[in-house]
C-alpha positions, 0 to 999 in steps of 0.5 A: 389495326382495329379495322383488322380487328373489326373484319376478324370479329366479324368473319368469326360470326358466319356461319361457314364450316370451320374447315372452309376457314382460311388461315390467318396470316402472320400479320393477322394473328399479331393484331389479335394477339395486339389486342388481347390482354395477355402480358406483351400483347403492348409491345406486339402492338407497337412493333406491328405500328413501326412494321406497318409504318416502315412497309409505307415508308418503302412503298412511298419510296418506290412510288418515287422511281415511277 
């Protein structure tokens, strides 16, 4: 999650137009909204972990059947 958070800070420092800007993704706008201080940005966090752990869990299951 901080390396999404590294990877956005880090892109918002170019010097493109913002309209050659992709948009974020769904995932990408939670793990920012994860990070800030807004009130429930912890529980956005934490649902993203269990999102992220969940998405492993099922590819470690599809890794099985090959």
């Amino acid at each position: 999650m901080t390396v999404a958070l590294l990877g956005l800070s880090l892109s918002a420092c170019g010097s493109s137009s913002s309209s050659s800007r992709q948009p974020l993704t769904e995932h990408q706008r939670d793990s920012v909204i994860a990070g800030s201080t807004l009130p429930g940005a912890a529980t956005v966090g934490k649902a993203l972990e269990h999102q992220d752990d969940a998405t492993q869990r099922a590819a470690s299951l599809d890794s099985l059947t090959q």
